[in-house]
N, C-alpha and C positions, 0 to 999 in steps of 0.2 A: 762332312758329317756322314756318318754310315748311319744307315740303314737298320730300322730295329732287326730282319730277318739276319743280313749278316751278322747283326754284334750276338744273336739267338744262338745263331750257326758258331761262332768262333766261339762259345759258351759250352755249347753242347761240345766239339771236339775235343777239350782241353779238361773237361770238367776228371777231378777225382773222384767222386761220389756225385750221387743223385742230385742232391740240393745244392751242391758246390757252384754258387754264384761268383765267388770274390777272390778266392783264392788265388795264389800269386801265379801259378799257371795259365790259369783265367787271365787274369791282368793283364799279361803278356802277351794271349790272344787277340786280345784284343786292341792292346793298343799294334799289334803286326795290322790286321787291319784299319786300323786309322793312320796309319803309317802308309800304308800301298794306296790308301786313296789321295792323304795329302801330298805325297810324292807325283803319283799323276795331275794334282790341283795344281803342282808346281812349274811343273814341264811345261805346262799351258801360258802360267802366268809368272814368269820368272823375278816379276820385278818384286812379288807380291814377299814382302819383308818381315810382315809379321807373323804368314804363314810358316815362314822359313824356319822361324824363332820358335814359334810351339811345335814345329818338326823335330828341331834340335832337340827341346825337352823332351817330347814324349819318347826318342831316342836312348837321348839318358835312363830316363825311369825307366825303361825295358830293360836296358842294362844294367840295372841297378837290381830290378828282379831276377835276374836269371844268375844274377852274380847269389842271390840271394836263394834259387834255387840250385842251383849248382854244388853249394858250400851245406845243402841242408840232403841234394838226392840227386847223385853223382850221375845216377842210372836214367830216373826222371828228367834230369838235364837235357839228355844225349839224345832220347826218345822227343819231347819237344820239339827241341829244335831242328832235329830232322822233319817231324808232321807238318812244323811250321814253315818251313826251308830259310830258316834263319841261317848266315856263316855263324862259324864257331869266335 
């Protein structure tokens, strides 16, 4: 589980506009963050299966954003995921 200051942090970098809480960049931010921490939760405890499982998904769903970002702001894409250091 992160931390309200990070998921703040990964909010504020990602944001479009001032208010911008949810937006799909956003989303993305933050599930990166809850990704690098359940990844480290993992390496610790390898056997831990169910973790593994909602690792997979929110993997998905990010993919599934960007796929959705990509196809909507070609430019917006490229910028992300370099800030993020996601691969392409």
């Amino acid at each position: 589980m992160i931390t309200s200051e990070k998921k703040t942090a990964a909010i504020k970098s990602a944001q479009v506009h001032k208010n911008d809480t949810g937006g799909a960049s956003v989303q993305v931010a933050v599930l990166t963050e809850r990704i690098k921490e359940l990844t480290e939760h993992l390496k610790a405890n390898k056997h831990d299966y169910m973790a593994r499982r909602g690792l997979l998904q929110m993997v998905g769903r990010r993919r599934r954003l960007l796929r959705y970002i990509a196809g909507r702001d070609s430019q917006g894409y490229l910028q992300l995921i370099q800030k993020l250091g996601i691969r392409r």
